[in-house]
Every structure is written in structure tokens, then in C-alpha cells.
VOVEX-632705 format. One line per field, with one value per residue (C-alpha): residue number from 1; x, y, z; residue in one letter. Coordinates in nm, 2 decimals. Example, Ala and Ser with C-alpha at 12.3 -4.5 7.8 and 13.67 -1.06 7.14 Angstrom:
<setors>
bamar <- (1	2)
px <- (1.23	1.37)
py <- (-0.45	-0.11)
pz <- (0.78	0.71)
vomar <- (a	s)
</setors>
This chain:
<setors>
bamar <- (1	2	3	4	5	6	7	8	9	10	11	12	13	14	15	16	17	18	19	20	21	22	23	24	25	26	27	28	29	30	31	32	33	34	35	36	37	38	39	40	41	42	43	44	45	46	47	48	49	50	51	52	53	54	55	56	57	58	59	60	61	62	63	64	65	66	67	68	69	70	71	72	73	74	75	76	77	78	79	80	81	82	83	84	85	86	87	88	89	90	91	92	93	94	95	96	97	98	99	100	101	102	103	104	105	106	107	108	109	110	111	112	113	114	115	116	117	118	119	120	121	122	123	124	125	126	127	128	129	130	131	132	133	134	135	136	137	138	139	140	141	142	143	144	145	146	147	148	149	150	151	152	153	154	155	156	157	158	159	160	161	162	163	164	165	166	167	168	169	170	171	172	173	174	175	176	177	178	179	180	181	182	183	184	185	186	187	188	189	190	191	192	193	194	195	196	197	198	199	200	201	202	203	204	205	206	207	208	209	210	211	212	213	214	215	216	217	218	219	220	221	222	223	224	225	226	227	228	229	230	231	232	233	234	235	236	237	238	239	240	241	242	243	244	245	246	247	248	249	250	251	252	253	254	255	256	257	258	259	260	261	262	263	264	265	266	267	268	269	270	271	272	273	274	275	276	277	278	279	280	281	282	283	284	285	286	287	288	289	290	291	292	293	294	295	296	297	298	299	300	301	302	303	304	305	306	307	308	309	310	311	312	313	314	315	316	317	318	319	320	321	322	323	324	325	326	327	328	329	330	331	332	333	334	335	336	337	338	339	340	341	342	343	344	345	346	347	348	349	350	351	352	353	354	355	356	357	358	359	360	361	362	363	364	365	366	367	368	369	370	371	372	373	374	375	376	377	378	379	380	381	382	383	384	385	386	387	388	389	390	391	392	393	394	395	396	397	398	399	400	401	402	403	404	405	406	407	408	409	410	411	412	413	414	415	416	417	418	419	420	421	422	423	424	425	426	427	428	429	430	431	432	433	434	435	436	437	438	439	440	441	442	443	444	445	446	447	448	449	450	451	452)
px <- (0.93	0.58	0.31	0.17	-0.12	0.08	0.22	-0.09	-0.28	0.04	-0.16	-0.49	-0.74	-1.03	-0.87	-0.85	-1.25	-1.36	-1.17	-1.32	-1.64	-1.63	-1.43	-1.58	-1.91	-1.76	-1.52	-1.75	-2.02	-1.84	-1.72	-2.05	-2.24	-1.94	-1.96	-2.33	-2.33	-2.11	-2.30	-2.66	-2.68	-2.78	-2.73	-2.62	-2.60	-2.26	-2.17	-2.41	-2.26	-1.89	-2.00	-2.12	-1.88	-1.62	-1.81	-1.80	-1.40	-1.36	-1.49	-1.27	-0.91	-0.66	-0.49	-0.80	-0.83	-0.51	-0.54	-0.89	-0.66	-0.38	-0.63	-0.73	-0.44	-0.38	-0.51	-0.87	-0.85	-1.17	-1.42	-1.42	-1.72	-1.50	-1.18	-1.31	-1.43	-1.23	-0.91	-1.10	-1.11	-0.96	-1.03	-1.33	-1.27	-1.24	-0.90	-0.87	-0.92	-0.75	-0.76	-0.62	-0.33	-0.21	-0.19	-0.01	0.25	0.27	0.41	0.63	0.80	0.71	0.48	0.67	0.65	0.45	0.79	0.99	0.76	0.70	0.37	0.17	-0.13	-0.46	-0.66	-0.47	-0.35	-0.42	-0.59	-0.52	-0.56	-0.27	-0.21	-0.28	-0.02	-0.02	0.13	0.44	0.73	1.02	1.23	1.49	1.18	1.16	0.77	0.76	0.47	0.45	0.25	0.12	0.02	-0.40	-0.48	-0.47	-0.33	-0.18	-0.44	-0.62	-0.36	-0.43	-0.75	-0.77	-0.54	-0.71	-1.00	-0.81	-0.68	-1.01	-1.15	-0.87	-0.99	-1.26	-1.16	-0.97	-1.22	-1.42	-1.15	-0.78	-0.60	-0.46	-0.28	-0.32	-0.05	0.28	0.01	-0.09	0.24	0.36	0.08	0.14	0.50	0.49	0.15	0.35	0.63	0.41	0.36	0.77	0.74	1.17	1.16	1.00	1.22	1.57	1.34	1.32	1.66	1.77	1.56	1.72	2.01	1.95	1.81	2.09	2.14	1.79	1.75	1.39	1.31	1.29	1.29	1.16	1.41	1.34	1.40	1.51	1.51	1.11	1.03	0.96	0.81	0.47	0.55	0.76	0.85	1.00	1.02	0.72	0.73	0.50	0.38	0.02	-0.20	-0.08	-0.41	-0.41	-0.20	-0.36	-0.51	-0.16	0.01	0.15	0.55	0.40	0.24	0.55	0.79	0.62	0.60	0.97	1.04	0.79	0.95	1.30	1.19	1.03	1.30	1.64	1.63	1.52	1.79	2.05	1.94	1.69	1.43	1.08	0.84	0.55	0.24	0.15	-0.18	-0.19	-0.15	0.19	0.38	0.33	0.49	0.67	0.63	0.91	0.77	1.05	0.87	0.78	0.84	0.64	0.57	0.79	0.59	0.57	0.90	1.00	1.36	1.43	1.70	1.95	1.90	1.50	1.59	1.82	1.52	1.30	1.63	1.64	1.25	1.27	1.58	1.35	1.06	1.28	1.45	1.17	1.41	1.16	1.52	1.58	1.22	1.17	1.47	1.38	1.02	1.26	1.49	1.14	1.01	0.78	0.83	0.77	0.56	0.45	0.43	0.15	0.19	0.48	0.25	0.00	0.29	0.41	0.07	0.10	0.50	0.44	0.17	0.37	0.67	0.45	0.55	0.90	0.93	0.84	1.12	0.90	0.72	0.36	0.11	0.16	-0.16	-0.50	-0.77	-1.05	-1.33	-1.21	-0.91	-0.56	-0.43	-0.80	-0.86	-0.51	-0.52	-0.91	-0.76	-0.44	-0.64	-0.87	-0.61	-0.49	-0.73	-0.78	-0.38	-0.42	-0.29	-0.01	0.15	0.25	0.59	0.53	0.75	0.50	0.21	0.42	0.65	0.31	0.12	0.40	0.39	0.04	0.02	0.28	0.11	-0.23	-0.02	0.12	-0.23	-0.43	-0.13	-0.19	0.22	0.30	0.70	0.97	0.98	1.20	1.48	1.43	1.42	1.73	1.93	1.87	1.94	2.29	2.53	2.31	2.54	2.39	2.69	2.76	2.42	2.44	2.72	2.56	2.24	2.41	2.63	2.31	2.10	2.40	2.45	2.06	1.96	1.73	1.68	1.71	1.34	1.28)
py <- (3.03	3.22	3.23	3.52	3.48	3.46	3.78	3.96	3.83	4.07	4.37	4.28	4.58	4.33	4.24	4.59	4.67	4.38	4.45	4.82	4.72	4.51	4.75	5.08	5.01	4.92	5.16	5.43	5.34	5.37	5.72	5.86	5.73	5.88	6.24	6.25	6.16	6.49	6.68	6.67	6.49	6.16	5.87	5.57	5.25	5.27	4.92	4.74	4.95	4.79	4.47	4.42	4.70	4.42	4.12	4.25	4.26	4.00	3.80	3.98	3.83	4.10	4.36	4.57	4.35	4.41	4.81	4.79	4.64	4.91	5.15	5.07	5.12	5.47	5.73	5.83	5.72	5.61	5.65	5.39	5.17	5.11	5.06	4.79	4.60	4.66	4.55	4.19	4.19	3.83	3.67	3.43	3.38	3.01	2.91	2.83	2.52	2.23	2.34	2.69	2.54	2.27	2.54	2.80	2.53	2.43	2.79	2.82	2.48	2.32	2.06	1.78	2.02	1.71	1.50	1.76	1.64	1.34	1.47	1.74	1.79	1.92	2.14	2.46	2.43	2.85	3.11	3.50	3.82	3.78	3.39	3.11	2.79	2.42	2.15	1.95	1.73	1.69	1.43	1.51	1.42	1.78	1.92	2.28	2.49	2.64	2.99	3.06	3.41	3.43	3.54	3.84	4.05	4.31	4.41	4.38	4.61	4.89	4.91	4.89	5.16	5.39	5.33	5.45	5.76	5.88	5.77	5.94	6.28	6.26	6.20	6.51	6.75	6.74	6.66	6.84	6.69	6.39	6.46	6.13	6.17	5.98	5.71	5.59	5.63	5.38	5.13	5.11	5.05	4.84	4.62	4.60	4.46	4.20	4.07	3.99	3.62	3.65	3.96	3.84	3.52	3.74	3.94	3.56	3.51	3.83	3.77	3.43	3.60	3.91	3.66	3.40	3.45	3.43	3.05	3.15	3.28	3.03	3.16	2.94	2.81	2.94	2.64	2.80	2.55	2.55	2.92	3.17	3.48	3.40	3.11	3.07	2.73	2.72	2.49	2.40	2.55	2.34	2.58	2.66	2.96	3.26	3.28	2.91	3.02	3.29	3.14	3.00	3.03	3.37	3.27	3.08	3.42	3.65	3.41	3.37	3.83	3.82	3.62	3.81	4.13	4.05	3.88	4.24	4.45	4.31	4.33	4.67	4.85	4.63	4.68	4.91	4.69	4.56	4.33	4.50	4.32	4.24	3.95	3.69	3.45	3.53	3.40	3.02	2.89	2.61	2.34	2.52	2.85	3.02	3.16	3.12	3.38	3.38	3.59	3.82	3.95	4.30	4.40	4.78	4.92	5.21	5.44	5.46	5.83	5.72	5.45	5.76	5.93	5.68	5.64	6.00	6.09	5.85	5.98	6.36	6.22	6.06	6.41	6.64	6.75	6.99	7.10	6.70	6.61	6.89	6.71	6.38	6.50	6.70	6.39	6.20	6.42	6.68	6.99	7.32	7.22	7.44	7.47	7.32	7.01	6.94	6.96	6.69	6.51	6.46	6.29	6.06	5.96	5.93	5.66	5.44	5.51	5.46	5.10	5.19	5.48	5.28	5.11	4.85	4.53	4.61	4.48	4.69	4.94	4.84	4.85	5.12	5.12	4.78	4.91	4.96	5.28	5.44	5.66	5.82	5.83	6.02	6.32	6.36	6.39	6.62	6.82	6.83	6.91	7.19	7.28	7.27	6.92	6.75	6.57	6.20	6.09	5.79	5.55	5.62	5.43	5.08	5.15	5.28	4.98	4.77	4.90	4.85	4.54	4.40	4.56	4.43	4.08	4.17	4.28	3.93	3.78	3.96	3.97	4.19	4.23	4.56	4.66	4.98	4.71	4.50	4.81	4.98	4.66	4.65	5.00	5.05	5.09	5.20	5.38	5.51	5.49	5.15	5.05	5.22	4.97	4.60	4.74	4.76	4.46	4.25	4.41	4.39	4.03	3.94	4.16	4.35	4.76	5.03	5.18	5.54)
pz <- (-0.17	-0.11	-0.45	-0.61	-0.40	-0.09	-0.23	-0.27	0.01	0.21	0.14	-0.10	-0.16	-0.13	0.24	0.30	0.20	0.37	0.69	0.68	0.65	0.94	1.21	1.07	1.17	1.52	1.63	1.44	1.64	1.99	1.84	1.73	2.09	2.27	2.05	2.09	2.44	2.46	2.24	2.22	2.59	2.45	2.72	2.64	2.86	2.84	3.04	2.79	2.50	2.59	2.64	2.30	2.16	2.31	2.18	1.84	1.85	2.04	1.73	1.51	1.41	1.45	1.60	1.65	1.93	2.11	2.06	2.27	2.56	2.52	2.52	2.80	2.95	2.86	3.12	3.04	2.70	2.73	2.95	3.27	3.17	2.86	3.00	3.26	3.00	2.71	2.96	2.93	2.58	2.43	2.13	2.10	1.74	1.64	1.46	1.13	1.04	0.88	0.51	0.62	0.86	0.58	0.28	0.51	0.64	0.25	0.18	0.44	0.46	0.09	-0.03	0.24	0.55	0.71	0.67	0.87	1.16	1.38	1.50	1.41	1.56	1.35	1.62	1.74	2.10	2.10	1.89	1.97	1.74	1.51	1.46	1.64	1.77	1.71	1.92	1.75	1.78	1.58	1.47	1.81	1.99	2.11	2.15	1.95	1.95	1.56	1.56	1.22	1.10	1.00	0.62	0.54	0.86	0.67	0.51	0.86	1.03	0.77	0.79	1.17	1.21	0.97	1.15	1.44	1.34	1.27	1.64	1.77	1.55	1.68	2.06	2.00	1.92	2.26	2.46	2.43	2.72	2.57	2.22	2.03	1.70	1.89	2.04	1.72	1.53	1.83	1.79	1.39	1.46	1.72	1.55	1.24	1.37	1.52	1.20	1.08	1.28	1.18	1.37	1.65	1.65	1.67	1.96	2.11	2.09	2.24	2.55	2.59	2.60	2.84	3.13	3.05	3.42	3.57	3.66	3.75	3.42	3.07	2.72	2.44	2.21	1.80	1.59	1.31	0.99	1.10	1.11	0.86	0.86	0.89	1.10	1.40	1.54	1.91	2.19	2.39	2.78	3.01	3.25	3.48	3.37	3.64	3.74	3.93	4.18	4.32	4.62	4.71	5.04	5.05	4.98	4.65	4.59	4.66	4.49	4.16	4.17	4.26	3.92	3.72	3.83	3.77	3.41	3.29	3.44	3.43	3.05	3.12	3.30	3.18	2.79	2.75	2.64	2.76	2.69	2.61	2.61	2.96	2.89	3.10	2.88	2.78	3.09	3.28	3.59	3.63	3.93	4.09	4.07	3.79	3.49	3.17	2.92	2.60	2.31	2.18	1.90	2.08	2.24	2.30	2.27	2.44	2.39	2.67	2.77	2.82	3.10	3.24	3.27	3.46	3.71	3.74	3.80	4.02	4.24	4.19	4.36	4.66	4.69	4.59	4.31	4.10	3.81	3.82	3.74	3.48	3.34	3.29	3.16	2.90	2.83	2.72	2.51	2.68	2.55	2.66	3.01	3.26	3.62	3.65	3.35	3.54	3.86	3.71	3.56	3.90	4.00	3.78	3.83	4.18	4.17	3.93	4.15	4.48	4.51	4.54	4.71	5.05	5.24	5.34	5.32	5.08	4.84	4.46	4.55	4.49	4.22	4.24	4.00	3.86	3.71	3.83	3.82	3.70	4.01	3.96	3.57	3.60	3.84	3.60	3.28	3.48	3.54	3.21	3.05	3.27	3.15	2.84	2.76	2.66	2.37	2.53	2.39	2.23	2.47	2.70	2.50	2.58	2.89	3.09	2.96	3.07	3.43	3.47	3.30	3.56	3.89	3.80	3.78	4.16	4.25	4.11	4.34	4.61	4.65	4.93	4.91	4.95	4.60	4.70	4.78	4.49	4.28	4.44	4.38	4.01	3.91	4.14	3.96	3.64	3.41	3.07	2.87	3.01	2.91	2.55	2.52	2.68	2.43	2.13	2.15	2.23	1.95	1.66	1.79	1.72	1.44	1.65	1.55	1.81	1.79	1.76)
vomar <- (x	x	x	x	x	x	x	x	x	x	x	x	x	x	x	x	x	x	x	x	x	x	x	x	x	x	x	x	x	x	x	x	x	x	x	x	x	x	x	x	x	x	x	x	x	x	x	x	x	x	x	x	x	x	x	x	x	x	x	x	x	x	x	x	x	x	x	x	x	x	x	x	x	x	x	x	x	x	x	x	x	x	x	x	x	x	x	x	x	x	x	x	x	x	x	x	x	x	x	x	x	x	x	x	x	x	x	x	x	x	x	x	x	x	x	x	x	x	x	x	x	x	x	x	x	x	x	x	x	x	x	x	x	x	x	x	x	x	x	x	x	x	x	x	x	x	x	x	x	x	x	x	x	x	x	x	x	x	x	x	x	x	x	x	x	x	x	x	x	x	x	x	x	x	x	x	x	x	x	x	x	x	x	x	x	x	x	x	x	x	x	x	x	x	x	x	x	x	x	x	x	x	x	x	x	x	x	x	x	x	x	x	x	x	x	x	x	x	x	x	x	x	x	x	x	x	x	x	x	x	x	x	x	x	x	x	x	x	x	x	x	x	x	x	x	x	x	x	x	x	x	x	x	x	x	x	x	x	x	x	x	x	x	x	x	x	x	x	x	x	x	x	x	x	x	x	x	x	x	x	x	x	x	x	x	x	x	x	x	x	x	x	x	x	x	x	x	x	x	x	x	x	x	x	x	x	x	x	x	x	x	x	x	x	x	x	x	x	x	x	x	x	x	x	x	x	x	x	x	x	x	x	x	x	x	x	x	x	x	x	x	x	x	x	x	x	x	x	x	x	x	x	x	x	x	x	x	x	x	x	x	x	x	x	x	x	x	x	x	x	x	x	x	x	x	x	x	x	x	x	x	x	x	x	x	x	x	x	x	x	x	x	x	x	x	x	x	x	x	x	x	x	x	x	x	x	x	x	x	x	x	x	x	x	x	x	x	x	x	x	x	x	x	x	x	x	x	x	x	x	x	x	x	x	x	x	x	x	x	x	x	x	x	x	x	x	x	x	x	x	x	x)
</setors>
């Protein structure tokens, strides 16, 4: 049972004024250089501005953190200085110490949580924006990694995402080609959710479940007498950092992108859900090369007739099917488009589509001006702009960031490998009624809501 002032702290009006102070002056700041830049032709050093733009968050617990890397993500969003460096953005902010760690576990478990361990250790094995993870074993002799929730992080989430809406006001103004309303809808949804730890354990389970058959692909186990919601207990994966293995022989290379691929996209077009937070540090690999799957604090379920739609944009780019294309754009949520949206549209579909459109043996694509998928992103907001714009559905903010996230994992691998046949084998067959039924027998089974 949580205390009055575990209670309050969920959404304190002190958090909230402190928090504001902090990011206003922040994201303000990039707003105001950006709008006067535009304006009255002021130039900025905009490389040096995002480094310490990036610093200043970096240092800041919270999800303010994690929007700067979706952002960066979204085409032209932000200009390219920004995005390059933005997409490095990690937290540098130390964990909370030992006084912090002992009174939270307190809460959660009662005054002999220590008792329900045989080790616990003091300093955090990992700090990121929302919580950070200690290092345990229990009394089965099983190591668990516990992830406890920072102070405070409601209030933190509120005021970010205030902050946001006005940066995303102001972005509007001079520039009409993005329409920002669904994108931050989606990020308060999807942040929020990241901070039910019970919610993300059921989204834990669920994946355990949906790759039940991948022997390549491990799922932590929730140990649920241990978790609560502002702390989740699971089993401890041992696994190397992606990044070690990218000067490996190249079967090393294409084997560990074979499991990463089928580990994102089985669940996919067999549920209708992805994981959508593609940072590196949220998969390992194993001595064998199968994968380790972890974090599950931002997972994205899409309704069936959505995954219909990627299956059938798809098939309207193989078969230059203009009716079939319009009708997928239609089944997501564009409204209304013109020849020439759907034109630009088309631009964009067929670079995230390039990679398996070839029948043939190839690398993902390739990184130009330090970010993947920048070039292509640049000439379709041109474009739009020049169109008149368009209101992105808000699906789009995860399942893009998802696809890009993933090929700039491909690309640090340098996997060369034919996607088209990997592809075709996991969607034949695809059915959307069949899959409107596997999705809501696994989501009843696990508590987990269909997301609109």
C-alpha cells in the first residue's frame, strides 16, 4: 500500500513548476532560435546549438528525452543538424542513489522488501529517462533485474508535453507541411503508458507469448509477487551490446539481422503489434547469436485493418496499383489527398518498401547526411509543403519510427540479406479477419488494450 506522499508525488503541482522551469527554457529556446532564424534571418550555429540543446536533455530525467529521439525520426521534423544529433540523445543523468532506491522499494514491497531478496545490489546496473534497473537474485537463485520508476515522472510527463504542444504551435506557423495534432496525441499516449510498470509487465508477457516459437528470440520472464506499478521485477538476460558485433564475419552479421527482423515483425503481422522503441540498448545477443528482447514499456497495437493496409501498399507498389494505394492511404487515415499528396506519399512508401521490393541479395540502403532515411524524408516534406500538407495519422508517429529504428540496426550491421523473401514468407497467408481473431485472443488473455 502506497502513502499520501506516494499519492501526491503521482501528479504534484510543485513537480509540475519545477519540471517547467527546467524544459521551458530548453525546448523554448530551440523554438525561438529556429523562428527567428526564419524570420528576421538570424543564423545560428545550428550544430553547436544541438549539441548543447542535446546536452541540456540529456541531463534531464524523463521522457523529454525520448521525444528528442522520436523526433528525430519523423521526416523533417526538425531540421538535419538537429536530427543527427538529437538521434544520439541518451541520458547522462546519474541514478538515484541509495536513500531514493531503499524508500521506493519500501513502498512497493513493505518495510521487509530486503527479506524478499538474497542479494540486492546498491548501485544501478542502468539508468535511462523514465527509471533506472538494479541487479538481484531471489531466493530460487534466479538473477532479476528490478526497474524502478524516478520521482515524480508524472508530473514530468505533463509538463514536457505541454511544453511540446507549444513547440509544435510554433513549428506550425512557418511551416504547414507537417500537421503536428495526431503526433502529439500519440506521444502522450504512448509516454503515459510508459509509466503503468503493470502495464508494461502484461505487454511483457504478451510478447513472451507471440514469439513462443522463435528459438532465436528470448523474452524476460515478469516475476510477479516482485513487481508493482512503479516497479517491475523480471528475469535477468545475459547478452552483448549489438554494437560489439559489428565488425563480425559477415554470417555473424546477417544472422544476428535475420533474428532482429523476425523478433519486430512476426508479432506484427501475426498480432498487430510492434515494439516501438527501437534504442540500442533494448535488445542483446546471446553467444549463439538469438536475441534478446527487452523493454516493453512502449509497445504499439495496431488495429487489424492498419496491418491490411501496409500488406496492401505494399502489393500497389509491386503492381503499380494507383486505386489500391489510394486505398490503403484511405484505410490509415489520410483523408481527402490529392494527386499529387498521393504522388509524395508514394516517395516516401517506396523507400521504406525499397528493401523489399528487390528479389535479391542487399544491404537495407544507406545513410546520407548521417541519418537514415533523411535524404528521402527532406524531398517528401519539400513536396509537401509545396501541396499543401498533410495531417499524419497518428500510427504513423510509432510504426515509421519502428521501421527506421530497425534499418539503421541492419545498416550498423552492414547485413546484406533478400528481405523481399523473408518479407514474402511472413505475410502469405495474411488474412485480416484471421488476424483480428489471434489479436484479440492474445490481448484478452494478457490484459492488454487495443490502442486507438
Amino acid at each position: 500500500m502506497t502513502s499520501r506522499k506516494d499519492d501526491l508525488e503521482k501528479n504534484s503541482l510543485g513537480g509540475k513548476i519545477a519540471r517547467y522551469g527546467r524544459v521551458s527554457g530548453t525546448m523554448a529556446g530551440l523554438a525561438a532560435r529556429l523562428a527567428g532564424e526564419r524570420y528576421f534571418g538570424i543564423k545560428i550555429e545550428r550544430q553547436e546549438h544541438a549539441r548543447k540543446l542535446v546536452e541540456s536533455l540529456g541531463n534531464l530525467k524523463g521522457p523529454m528525452m525520448k521525444v528528442g529521439q522520436i523526433l528525430a525520426t519523423i521526416p523533417e521534423a526538425l531540421p538535419p543538424e538537429y536530427a543527427r544529433t538529437f538521434q544520439q540523445l541518451q541520458s547522462n543523468a546519474p541514478p538515484m542513489g541509495w536513500p531514493f532506491v531503499r524508500r521506493r522499494m519500501k513502498a512497493e514491497l513493505g518495510p521487509d522488501w530486503e527479506k524478499k531478496f538474497k542479494k540486492f545490489e546498491k548501485e544501478a546496473a542502468a539508468a535511462a529517462s523514465l527509471g533506472q534497473v538494479h541487479k538481484a537474485v531471489d531466493h530460487k537463485d534466479r538473477l532479476l533485474a528490478c526497474k524502478l520508476q524516478y520521482p515524480d515522472m508524472q508530473s514530468a510527463i505533463d509538463a514536457d508535453l505541454n511544453q511540446l504542444k507549444i513547440i509544435f504551435s510554433i513549428y506550425e506557423r512557418y511551416d504547414k507541411a507537417i500537421k503536428t495534432t495526431h503526433i502529439h496525441k500519440e506521444l502522450s499516449e504512448r509516454l503515459r503508458e510508459e509509466l503503468d510498470y503493470e502495464l508494461e509487465g502484461r505487454h511483457c508477457r504478451l510478447y513472451d507469448y507471440m514469439l513462443r516459437d522463435e528459438k532465436d528470440v528470448h523474452i524476460p520472464e515478469v516475476v510477479g509477487e516482485l513487481s508493482t506499478a512503479r516497479l517491475l521485477t523480471s528475469t535477468w538476460l545475459e547478452g552483448e551490446k549489438i554494437l560489439n558485433f559489428v565488425d563480425s564475419d559477415t554470417k555473424t552479421r546477417n544472422q544476428i539481422a535475420l533474428n532482429m527482423f523476425r523478433a519486430w515483425y512476426v508479432p506484427l503481422y501475426n498480432y498487430g503489434v510492434i515494439h516501438g522503441d527501437p534504442h540500442l540498448g533494448n535488445y542483446t545477443i546471446r553467444k549463439d547469436l538469438s536475441v534478446n528482447l527487452l523493454d516493453f514499456g512502449c509497445v504499439r497495437v495496431f488495429p487489424p485493418k492498419f496491418v491490411g493496409g501496409v500488406i496492401n501498399l505494399y502489393k500497389a507498389l509491386m503492381n503499380n496499383d494507383n486505386d489500391l494505394a489510394v486505398h490503403a492511404y484511405e484505410t490509415w487515415g489520410f483523408n481527402n489527398l490529392s494527386k499529387e499528396q498521393i504522388e509524395t506519399l508514394n516517395i516516401w512508401a517506396n523507400f521504406l518498401y525499397g528493401p523489399v521490393m528487390e528479389d535479391t541479395v542487399r544491404p537495407i540502403g544507406e545513410i546520407t547526411n548521417g541519418v537514415y532515411g533523411r535524404e528521402t524524408a527532406e524531398v517528401v516534406h519539400k513536396k509537401l509543403r509545396e501541396v499543401g500538407g498533410v495531417n499524419v495519422p497518428r500510427e504513423f508517429v510509432f510504426m515509421d519510427r519502428a521501421a527506421l529504428g530497425l534499418g539503421s540496426v541492419f545498416l550498423h550491421l552492414k547485413a546484406e540479406i533478400n528481405w523481399y523473401r523473408l518479407f514474402n514468407e511472413l505475410i502469405e497467408g495474411f488474412d485480416e479477419k484471421k488476424l483480428a481473431k489471434t489479436q484479440k485472443e492474445a490481448l484478452n488473455k494478457f490484459g492488454v488494450p487495443l490502442q486507438h
